[in-house]
C-alpha positions, 0 to 999 in steps of 0.5 A, spaced: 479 480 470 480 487 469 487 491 468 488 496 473 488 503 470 494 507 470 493 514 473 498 518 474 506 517 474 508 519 482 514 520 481 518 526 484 512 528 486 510 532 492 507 528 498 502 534 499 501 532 492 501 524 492 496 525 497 491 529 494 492 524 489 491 519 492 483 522 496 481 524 490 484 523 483 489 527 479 485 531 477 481 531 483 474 529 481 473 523 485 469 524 490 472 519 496 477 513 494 479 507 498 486 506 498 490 499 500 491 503 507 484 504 508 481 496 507 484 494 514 480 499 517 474 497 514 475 491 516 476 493 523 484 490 523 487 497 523 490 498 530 491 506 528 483 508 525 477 505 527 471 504 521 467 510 523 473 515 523 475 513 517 468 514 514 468 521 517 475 523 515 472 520 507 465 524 508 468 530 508 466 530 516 472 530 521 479 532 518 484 526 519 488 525 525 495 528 525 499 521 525 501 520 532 508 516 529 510 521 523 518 520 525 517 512 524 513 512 518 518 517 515 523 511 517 519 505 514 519 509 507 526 510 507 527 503 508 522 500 502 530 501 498 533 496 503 527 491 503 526 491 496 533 490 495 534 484 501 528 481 498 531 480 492 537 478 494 534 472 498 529 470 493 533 471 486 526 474 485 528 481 479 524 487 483 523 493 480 520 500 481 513 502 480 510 509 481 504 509 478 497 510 481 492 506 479 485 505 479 481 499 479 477 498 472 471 496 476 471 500 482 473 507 480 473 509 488 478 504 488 486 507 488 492 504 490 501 505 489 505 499 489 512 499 494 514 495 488 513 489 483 517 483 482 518 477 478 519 471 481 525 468 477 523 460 478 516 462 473 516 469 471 510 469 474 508 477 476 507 480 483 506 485 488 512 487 493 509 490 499 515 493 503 514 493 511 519 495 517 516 495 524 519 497 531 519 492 536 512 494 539 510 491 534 514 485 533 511 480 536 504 481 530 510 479 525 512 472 530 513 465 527 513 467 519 506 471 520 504 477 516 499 482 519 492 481 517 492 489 516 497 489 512 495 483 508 488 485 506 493 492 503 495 487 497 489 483 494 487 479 487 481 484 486 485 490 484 491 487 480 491 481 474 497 478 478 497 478 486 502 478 491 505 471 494 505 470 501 514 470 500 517 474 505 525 474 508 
């Protein structure tokens, strides 16, 4: 398996920045990218976007919709510190930042951030640690040990050399 590419250190960067980066390459000659937000909706998992609306939004034919939760997205990133350093605390894991955009070596349209990495203390074996917080409207997607399908599909083995366990706290 290919190694992903390591695009662009986003650290410090703008999001208007991050963004651009993130729909068409650093140096903006990636005609449409898919990120790890996108594959949910391509399956038809999203709850926020449907199949057509994102080929639209990539095609270049309707501009992204205003986020309807910008205030709860805001509070998710923040929280990803609090998350990373729970999830160690409960694993023994060593988890660590990680701030590059990468592209998949096979699949240049393919662009993905990590939230962190972490490496499992019992073998050292590597992995992708995918920070999520939910408000109680959605609380019952993550009842009884469950991970969302939509958010599961964000982390998978085609674009890393190592894949995220299904380890939660």
């Amino acid at each position: 398996m290919s190694r992903a590419i390591p695009l662009i250190d986003c650290a410090g960067m703008s999001n208007e920045r991050w963004l651009e980066c993130r729909a068409h390459g650093p140096k903006g000659d990636i005609p449409y990218t898919v990120g790890g937000s996108d594959v949910a909706t391509i399956f038809g998992l999203s709850p926020w976007t449907t199949p057509l609306e994102l080929w639209l939004v990539k095609k270049g034919r309707m501009k992204a919709p205003p986020k309807a939760n910008p205030d709860q997205l805001e509070m998710g990133h923040l929280l990803e510190p609090i998350a990373a350093f729970w999830y160690a605390k409960k694993t023994g894991n060593t988890v660590y930042d990680d701030t590059c955009l990468y592209q998949h070596a096979d699949h240049p349209y393919a662009l993905a951030n990590m939230d962190r990495r972490y490496t499992r203390a019992i073998d050292g074996e590597p992995g992708i640690l995918e920070c999520k917080s939910c408000t109680f409207h959605k609380a019952e997607d993550w009842a009884d040990g469950a991970i969302p399908g939509y958010y599961e599909l964000r982390v998978t083995r085609s674009c890393m050399k190592s894949a995220s366990t299904r380890e939660r706290t």
